[in-house]
BADREN-281958 format. One record per residue: residue number from 1; x negated, y negated, z negated of N, C-alpha, C in turn. Coordinates in Angstrom, 1 decimal, always signed. Example, Ala and Ser with C-alpha at 12.3 -4.5 7.8 and 13.67 -1.06 7.14 Angstrom:
<atoms>
- k, n.xx, n.yy, n.zz, ca.xx, ca.yy, ca.zz, c.xx, c.yy, c.zz
- 1, -13.2, +5.7, -7.8, -12.3, +4.5, -7.8, -13.2, +3.3, -7.8
- 2, -12.8, +2.2, -7.1, -13.7, +1.1, -7.1, -12.9, +0.0, -7.9
</atoms>
This chain:
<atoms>
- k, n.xx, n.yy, n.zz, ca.xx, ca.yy, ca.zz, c.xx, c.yy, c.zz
- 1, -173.6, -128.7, +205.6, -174.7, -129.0, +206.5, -175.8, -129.7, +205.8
- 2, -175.3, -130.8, +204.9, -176.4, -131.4, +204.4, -177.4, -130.6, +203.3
- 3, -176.9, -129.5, +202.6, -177.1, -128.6, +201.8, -178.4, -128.0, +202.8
- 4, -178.1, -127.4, +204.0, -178.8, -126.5, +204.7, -180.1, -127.5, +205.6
- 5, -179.7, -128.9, +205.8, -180.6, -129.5, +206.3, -181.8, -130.1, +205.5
- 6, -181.2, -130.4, +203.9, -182.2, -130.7, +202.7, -183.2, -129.2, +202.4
- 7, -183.0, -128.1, +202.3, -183.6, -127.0, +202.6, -184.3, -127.0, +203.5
- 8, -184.1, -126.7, +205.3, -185.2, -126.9, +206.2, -185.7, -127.7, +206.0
- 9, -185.3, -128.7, +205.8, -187.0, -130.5, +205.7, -187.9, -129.9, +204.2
- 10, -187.5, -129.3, +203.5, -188.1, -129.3, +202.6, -189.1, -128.4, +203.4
- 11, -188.6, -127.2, +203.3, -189.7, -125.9, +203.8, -190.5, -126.9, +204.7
- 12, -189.9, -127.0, +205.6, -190.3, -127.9, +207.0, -191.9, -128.4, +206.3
- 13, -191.5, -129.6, +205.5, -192.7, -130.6, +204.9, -193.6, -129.4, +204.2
- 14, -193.2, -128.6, +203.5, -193.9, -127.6, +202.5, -195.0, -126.9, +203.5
- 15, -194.2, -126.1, +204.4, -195.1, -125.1, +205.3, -194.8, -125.5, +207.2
- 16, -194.6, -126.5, +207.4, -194.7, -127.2, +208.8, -194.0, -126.1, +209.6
- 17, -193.1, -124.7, +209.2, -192.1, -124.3, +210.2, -191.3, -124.3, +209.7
- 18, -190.2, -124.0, +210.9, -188.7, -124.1, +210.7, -188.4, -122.5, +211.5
- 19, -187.8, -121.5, +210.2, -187.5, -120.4, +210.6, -186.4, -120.4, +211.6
- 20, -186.4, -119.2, +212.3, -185.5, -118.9, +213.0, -184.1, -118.1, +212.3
- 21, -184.2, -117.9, +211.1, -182.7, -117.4, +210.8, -181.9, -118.7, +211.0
- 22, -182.5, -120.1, +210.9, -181.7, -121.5, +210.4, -180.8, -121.1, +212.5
- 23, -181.5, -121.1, +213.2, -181.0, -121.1, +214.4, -180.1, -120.0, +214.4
- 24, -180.2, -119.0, +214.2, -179.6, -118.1, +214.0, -178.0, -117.7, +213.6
- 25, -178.4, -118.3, +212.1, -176.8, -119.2, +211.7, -176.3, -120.1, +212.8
- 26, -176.3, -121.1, +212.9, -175.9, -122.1, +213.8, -175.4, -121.2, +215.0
- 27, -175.5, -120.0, +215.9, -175.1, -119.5, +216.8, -174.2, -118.7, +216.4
- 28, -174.5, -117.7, +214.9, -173.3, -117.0, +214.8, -171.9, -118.3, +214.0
- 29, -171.9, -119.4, +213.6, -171.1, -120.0, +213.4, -170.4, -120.3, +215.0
- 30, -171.2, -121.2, +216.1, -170.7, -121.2, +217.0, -170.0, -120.0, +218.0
- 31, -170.5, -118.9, +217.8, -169.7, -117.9, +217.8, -168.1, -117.7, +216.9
- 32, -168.1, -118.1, +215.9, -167.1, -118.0, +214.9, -165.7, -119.1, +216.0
- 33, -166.9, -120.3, +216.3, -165.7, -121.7, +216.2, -165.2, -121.1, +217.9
- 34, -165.7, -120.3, +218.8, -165.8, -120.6, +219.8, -164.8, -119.6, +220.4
- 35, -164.4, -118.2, +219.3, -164.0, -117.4, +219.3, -162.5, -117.7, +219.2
- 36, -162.5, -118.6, +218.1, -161.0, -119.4, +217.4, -160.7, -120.1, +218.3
- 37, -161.2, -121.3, +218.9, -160.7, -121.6, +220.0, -160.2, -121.3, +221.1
- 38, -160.9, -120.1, +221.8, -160.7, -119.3, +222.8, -159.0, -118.3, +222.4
- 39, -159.0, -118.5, +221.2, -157.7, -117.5, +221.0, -156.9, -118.7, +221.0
- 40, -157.1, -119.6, +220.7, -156.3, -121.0, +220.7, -156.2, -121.6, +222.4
- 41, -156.9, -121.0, +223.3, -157.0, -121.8, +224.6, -157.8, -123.4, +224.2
- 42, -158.0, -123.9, +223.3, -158.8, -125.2, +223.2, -160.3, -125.3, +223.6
- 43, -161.0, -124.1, +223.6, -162.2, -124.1, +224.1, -162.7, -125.2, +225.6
- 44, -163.9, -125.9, +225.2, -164.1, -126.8, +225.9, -165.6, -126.1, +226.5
- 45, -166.3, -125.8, +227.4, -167.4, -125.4, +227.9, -168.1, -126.2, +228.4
- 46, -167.6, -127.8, +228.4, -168.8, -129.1, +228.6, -169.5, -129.0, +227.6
- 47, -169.2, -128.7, +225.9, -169.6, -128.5, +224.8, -171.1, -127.9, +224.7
- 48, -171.3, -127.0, +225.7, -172.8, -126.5, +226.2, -173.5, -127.3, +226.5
- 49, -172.9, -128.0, +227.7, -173.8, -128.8, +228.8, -175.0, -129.5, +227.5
- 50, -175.0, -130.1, +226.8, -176.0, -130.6, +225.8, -176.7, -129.9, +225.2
- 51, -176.8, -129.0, +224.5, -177.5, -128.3, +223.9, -178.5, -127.7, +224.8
- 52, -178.0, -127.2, +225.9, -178.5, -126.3, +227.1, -179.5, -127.4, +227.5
- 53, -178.8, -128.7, +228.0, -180.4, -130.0, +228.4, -180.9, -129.8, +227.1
- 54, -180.9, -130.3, +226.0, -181.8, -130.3, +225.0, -182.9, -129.3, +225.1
- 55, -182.2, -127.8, +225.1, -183.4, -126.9, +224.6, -184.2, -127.0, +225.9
- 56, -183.7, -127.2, +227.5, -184.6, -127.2, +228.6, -186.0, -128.2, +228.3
- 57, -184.9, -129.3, +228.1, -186.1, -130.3, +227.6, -187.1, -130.2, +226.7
- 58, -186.9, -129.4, +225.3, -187.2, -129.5, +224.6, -188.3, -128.7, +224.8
- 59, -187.9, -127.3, +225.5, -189.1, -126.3, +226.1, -190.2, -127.2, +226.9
- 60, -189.9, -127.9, +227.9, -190.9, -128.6, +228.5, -191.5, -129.5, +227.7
- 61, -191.5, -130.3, +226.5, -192.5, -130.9, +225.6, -192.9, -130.0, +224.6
- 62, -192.4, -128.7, +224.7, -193.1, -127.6, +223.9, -194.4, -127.0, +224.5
- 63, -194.1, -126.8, +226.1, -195.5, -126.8, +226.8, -196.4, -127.7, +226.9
- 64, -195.9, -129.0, +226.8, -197.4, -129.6, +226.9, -197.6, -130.3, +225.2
- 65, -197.1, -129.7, +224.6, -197.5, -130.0, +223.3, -197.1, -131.2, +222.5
- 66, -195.4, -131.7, +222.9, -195.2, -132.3, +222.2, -194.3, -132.1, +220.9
- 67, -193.5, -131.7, +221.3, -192.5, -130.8, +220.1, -192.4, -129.5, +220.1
- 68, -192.6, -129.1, +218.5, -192.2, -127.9, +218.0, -191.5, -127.2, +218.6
- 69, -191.5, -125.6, +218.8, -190.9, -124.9, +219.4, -189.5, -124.3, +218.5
- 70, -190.0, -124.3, +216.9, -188.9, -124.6, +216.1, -187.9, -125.6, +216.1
- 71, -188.5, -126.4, +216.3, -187.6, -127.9, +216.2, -186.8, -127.7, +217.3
- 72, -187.3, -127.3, +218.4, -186.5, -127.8, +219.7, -185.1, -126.6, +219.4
- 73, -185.4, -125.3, +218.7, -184.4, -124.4, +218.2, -183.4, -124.6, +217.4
- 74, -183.8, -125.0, +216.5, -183.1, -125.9, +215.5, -182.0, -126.8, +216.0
- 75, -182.8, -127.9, +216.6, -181.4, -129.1, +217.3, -180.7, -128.6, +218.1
- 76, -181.3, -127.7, +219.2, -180.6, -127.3, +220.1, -179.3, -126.5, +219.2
- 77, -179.7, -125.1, +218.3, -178.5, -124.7, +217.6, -177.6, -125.7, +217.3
- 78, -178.1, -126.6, +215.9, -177.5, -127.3, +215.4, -176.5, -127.8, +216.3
- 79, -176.9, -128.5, +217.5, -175.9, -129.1, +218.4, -174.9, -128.6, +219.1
- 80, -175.1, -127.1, +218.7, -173.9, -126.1, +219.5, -172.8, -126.4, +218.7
- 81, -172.9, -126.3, +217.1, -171.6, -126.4, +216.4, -170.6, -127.9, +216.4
- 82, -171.2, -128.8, +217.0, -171.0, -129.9, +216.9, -169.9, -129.9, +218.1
- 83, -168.8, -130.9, +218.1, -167.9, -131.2, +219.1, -169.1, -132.1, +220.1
- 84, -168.7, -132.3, +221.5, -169.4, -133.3, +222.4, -170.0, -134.6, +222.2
- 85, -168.6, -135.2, +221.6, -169.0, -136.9, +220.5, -169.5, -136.5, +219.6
- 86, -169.8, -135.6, +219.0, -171.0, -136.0, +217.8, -172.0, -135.5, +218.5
- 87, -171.9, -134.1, +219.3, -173.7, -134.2, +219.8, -174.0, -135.8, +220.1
- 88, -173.5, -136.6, +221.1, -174.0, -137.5, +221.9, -174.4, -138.5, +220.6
- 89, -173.5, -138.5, +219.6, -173.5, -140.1, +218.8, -174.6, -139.1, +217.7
- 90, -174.5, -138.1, +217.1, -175.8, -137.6, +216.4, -177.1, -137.5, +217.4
- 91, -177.4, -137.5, +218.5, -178.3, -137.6, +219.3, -178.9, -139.0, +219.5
- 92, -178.2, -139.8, +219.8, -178.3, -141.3, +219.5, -178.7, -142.0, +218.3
- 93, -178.4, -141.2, +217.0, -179.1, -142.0, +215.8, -180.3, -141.1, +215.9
- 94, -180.4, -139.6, +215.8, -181.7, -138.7, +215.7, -182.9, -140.2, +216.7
- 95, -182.4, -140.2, +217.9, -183.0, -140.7, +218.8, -183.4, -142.1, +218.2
- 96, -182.4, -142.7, +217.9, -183.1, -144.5, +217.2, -183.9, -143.9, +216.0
- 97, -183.4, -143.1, +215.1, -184.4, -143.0, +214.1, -185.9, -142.3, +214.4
- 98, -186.4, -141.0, +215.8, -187.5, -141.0, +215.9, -188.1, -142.8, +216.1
- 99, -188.3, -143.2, +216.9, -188.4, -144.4, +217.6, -188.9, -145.0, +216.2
- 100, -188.0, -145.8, +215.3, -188.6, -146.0, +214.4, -189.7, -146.0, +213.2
- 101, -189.4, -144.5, +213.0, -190.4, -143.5, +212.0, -191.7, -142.9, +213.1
- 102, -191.5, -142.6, +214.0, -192.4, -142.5, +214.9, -193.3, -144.1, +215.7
- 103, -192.8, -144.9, +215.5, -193.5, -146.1, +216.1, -193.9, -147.1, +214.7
- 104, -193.5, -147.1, +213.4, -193.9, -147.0, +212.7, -195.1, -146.5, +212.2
- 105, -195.5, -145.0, +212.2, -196.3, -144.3, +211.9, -197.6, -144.6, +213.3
- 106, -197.5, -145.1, +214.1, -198.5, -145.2, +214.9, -198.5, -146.5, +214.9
- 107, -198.2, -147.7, +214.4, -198.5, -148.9, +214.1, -199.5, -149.1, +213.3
- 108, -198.8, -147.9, +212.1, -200.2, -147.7, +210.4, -201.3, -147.3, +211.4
- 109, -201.5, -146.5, +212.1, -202.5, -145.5, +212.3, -203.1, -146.6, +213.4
- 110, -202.4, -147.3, +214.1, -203.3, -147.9, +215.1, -203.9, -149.2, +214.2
- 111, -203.2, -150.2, +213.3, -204.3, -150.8, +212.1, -205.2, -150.2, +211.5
- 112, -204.7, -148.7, +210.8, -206.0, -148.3, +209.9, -207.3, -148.1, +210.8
- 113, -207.1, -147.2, +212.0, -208.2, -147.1, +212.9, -208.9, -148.1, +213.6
- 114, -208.5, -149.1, +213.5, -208.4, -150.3, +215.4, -209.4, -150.0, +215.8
- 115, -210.5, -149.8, +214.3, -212.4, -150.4, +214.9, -212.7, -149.1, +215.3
- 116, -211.9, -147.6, +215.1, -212.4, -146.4, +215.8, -212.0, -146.4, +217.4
- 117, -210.5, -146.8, +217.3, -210.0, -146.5, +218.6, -210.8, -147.7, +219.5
- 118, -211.3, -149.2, +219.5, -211.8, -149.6, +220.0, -213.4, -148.9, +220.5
- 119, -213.8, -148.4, +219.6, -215.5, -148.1, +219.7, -214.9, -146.7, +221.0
- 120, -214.2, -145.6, +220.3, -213.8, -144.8, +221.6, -213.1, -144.9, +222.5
- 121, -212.6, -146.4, +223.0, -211.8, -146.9, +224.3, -213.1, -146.9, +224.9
- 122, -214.2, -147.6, +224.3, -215.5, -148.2, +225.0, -216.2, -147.3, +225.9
- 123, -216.0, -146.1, +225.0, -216.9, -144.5, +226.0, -215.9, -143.7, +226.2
- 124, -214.2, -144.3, +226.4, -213.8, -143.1, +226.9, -213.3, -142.3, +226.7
- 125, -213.0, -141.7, +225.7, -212.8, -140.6, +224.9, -211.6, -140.4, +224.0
- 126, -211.2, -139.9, +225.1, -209.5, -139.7, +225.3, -208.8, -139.0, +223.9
- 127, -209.6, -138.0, +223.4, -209.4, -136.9, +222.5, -209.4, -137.4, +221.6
- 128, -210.7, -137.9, +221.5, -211.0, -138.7, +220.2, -209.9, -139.8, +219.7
- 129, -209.5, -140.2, +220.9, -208.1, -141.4, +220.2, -206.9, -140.6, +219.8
- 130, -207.0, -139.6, +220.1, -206.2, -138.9, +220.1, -205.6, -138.5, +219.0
- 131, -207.0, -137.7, +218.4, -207.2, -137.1, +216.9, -206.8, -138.9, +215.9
- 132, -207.2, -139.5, +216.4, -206.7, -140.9, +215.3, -205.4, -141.1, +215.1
- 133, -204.6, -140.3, +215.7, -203.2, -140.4, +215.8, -202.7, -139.2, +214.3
- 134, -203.7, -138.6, +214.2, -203.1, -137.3, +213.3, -202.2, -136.2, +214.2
- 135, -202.2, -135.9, +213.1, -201.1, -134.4, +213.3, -199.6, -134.9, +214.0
- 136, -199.0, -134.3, +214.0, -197.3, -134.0, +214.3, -197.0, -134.2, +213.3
- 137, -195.6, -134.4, +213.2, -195.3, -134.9, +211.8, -193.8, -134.3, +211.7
- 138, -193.3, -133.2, +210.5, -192.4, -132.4, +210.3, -191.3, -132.8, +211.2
- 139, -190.1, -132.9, +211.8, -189.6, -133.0, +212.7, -188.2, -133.2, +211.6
- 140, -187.9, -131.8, +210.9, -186.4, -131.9, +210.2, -185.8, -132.7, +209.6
- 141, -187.3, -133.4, +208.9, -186.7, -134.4, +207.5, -186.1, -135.7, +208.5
- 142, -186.3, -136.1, +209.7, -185.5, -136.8, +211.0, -184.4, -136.4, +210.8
- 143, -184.2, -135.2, +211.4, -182.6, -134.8, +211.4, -181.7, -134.8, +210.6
- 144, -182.0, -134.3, +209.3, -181.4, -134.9, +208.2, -181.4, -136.0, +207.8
- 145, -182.4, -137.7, +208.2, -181.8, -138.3, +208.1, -180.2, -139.0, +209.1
- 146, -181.2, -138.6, +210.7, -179.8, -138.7, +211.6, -178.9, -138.3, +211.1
- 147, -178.6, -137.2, +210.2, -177.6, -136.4, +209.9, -176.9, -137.3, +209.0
- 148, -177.6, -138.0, +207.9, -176.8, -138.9, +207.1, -176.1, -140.2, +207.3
- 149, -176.8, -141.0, +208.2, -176.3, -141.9, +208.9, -175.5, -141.6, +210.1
- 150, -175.4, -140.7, +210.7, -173.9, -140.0, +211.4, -173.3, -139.8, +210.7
- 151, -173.1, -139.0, +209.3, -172.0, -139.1, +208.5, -172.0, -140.1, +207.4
- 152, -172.1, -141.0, +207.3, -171.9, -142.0, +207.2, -171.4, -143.4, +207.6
- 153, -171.6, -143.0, +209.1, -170.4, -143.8, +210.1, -169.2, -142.8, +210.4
- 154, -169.5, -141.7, +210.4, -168.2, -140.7, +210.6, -167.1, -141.3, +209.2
- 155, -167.6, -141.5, +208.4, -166.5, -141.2, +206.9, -166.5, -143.4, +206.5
- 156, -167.0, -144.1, +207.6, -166.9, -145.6, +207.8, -167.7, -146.0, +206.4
- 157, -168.7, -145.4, +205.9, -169.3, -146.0, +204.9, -170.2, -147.2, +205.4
- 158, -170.6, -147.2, +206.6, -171.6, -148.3, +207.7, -170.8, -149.0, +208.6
</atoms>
């Protein structure tokens, strides 16, 4: 996984998408695990319930423009292969780690600007503060780090 997650963030950062074969894989794998279990009777079908909110969710800040439509494919797959406890506890670091790399990066941005965003609070200009925020910022190289610090409490290195 870390192999295939250092590849997406790269592309990701290189060319700002995240292909759809990456999602792809991730379903025919969960196809694989889901199939084995089913012949085993162990198959658990709460195992959905997350992935399924994720991508709903994820669709709906794809419409108003907050997250990638790749991204939201991506985790959502990714999260299919995962048992329950790891979606929840890999969801919970992805989640502390936006938070900080994301509130971070609008700390810098709200110092470097102040004297813009101040002059356009003054008239208003919603867009304009907007644009001081920059771009979107690759989404993967996130996951992959969630990904390491989940497996790195997984294997008690933390």
């Amino acid at each position: 996984m870390i192999i295939e997650l250092l590849i997406v963030s790269y592309v990701d950062l290189k060319v700002r998408k995240v292909a759809n074969i990456w999602s792809v894989f991730h379903i025919l794998i969960f196809g694989l695990i889901t199939s084995y279990n089913a012949m085993n009777g162990i198959f658990d079908w709460k195992a959905l319930v997350i992935p399924v909110c994720f991508v709903t969710v994820g669709f709906i800040l794809f419409v108003f423009n907050v997250a990638g439509a790749g991204d939201v494919k991506f985790i959502s797959s990714f999260l299919l292969i995962l048992s329950e406890r790891q979606q929840i506890e890999f969801l919970y670091y992805l989640t502390w780690i936006t938070v900080i790399v994301g509130g971070t990066l609008a700390i810098k941005n709200i110092i470097l600007n102040r004297e813009k965003i101040l002059v356009y609070l003054g008239i208003k200009e919603k867009k304009i503060i907007a644009g001081v925020f920059g771009k979107k910022f690759p989404y993967t190289p996130l996951v992959l780090l969630a990904w390491i610090v989940f497996g790195c409490k997984e294997l008690n290195l933390i």
